[in-house]
C-alpha angles and dihedrals in degrees: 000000000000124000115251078242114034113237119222130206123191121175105221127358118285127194127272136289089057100057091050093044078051101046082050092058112047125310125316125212108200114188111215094228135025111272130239118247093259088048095053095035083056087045090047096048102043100083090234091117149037112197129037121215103202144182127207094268093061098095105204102191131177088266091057098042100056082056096049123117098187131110089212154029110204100189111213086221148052090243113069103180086123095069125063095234090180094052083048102053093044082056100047101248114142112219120201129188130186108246139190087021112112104023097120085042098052091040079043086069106028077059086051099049096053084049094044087051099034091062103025088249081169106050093045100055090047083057097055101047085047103062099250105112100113095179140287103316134173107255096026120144082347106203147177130265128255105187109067089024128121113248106194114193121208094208130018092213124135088285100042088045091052088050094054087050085054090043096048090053084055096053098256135148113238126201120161137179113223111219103002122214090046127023140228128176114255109208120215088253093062092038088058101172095017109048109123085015088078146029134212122222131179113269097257090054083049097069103040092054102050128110088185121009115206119192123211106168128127115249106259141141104274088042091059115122086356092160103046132148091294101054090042103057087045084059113100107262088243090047118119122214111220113187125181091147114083128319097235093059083079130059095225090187084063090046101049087050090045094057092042098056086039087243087148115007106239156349143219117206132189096155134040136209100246097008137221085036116065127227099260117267094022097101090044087062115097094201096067125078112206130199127177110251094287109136095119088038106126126105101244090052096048090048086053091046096048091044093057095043086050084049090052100049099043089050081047097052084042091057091249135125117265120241089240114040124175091183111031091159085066081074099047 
């Protein structure tokens, strides 16, 4: 049964406008840190709140969620694979995610980080600050070209589409695969702007094709491990990886020995396998370049998104459904 006055919960502090939307409503608890599982599975299952405010790296499993005492999840984040979305809807949990975005900020670094490894960006800069920069020279931070090159895009969702648009500006050639492992034919109606711009292959030609190869899948049971060994040793050795998905659909043991062995010749990286710890060896290789998980980092983005999470869980603790809903069916 709801509280007179909805409790919120939220699991690290977020940017404004979504504290104050939530102070409006009813009272907010803000850890100061992100718990531990055992310290959110205790939150969740005290019956102090009804509604969690969470982050990514608040993993909400099937454990945690039988326990639960909430009405609601609110995900600080478009992406929702740390919840059990199943085991919450067979509880009755809403759950609700912040969608469409951050779509131009995400393809905004997935077009920085084929730049930033095409042309050493890194390592240049480190040269600089370092003292090494003799002077101009011939053969100096020799990189690839952009313009000319093949851009193949795992996923022709709304990210990957705005990073075509972003590719084709730059002179490149765009392929994608819709929905890689498996195919499916996208028709020019479907395409819309960039019908005759871009051409879609199956997902094995993909991947043979592409000078930089740029992943926007969600993370799901069939894109696990999508680029594996396998895929990776069928990748042109001058080809650069280039992942803002999720960190799991890449093997990022395979990837750490295929760089090493210069079996492609880089990697861009905005998301990790079992983040915030790095497979060993990748931070040692000086043909990656590594951020951390900031492609919607930018503060309009983060107030929008702050704002829709705040949204969610306030329709959620009102008994109401959130504007954004990822289970609508928890509420049948």
């Amino acid at each position: 049964m709801l509280s007179v006055e909805p409790r919120y919960l939220v699991t690290m502090p977020v940017p404004e406008p979504g504290p104050s939307l939530l102070a409006a409503s009813g009272t907010v608890t803000v850890l100061p840190e992100p718990p531990d599982h055992d310290t959110l599975r205790r939150l969740c299952a005290s019956g102090d709140f009804d509604v969690v405010l969470t982050q990514l790296r608040d993993v909400l499993d099937a454990e945690l969620l039988a326990a639960a005492r909430v009405q609601g999840i609110s995900n600080f984040a478009v992406g929702y694979n740390n919840i059990d979305v199943a085991a919450a809807t067979r509880r009755g949990i809403l759950v609700g995610n912040t969608p469409g975005v951050l779509t131009d900020a995400t393809a905004d670094v997935a077009m920085a980080l084929v730049l930033a490894t095409a042309r050493r960006v890194v390592e240049g800069d480190r040269m600089v600050r370092e003292g090494r920069f003799a002077g101009w020279e011939p053969e100096l931070l020799l990189g690839r070209d952009v313009s000319g090159a093949v851009l193949g895009l795992a996923g022709f969702g709304r990210i990957a589409r705005a990073t075509a648009r972003r590719a084709l500006g730059f002179g490149m050639e765009v392929l994608f695969a819709p929905r890689p492992p498996g195919d499916r034919p996208v028709g020019d109606e479907e395409l819309g702007e960039f019908a005759g711009r871009v051409r879609q292959v199956p997902w094995e030609e993909l991947v043979a094709r592409s000078d930089y190869l740029s992943l926007h899948v969600p993370l799901a049971e069939a894109t696990h491990h999508l680029v594996d060994a396998g895929v990776l040793a069928r990748m042109k050795p001058e080809a650069i990886l280039i992942n803002t998905a999720r960190g799991p659909v890449v093997d990022e043991a395979a990837l750490v020995e295929a760089l090493r062995t210069g079996r492609i010749a880089g990697a861009g990286l905005d998301v990790y396998e079992d983040e915030p710890r790095l497979a060993p060896g990748l931070a040692e290789l000086p043909n990656t370049v590594l951020l951390p998980h900031v492609g919607s980092a930018t503060v309009s983005v983060r107030r929008e998104m702050s704002r829709l999470s705040a949204l969610n869980a306030v329709a959620i603790a009102e008994g109401r459904m959130p504007p954004h809903p990822v289970n609508p069916e928890a509420r049948a």
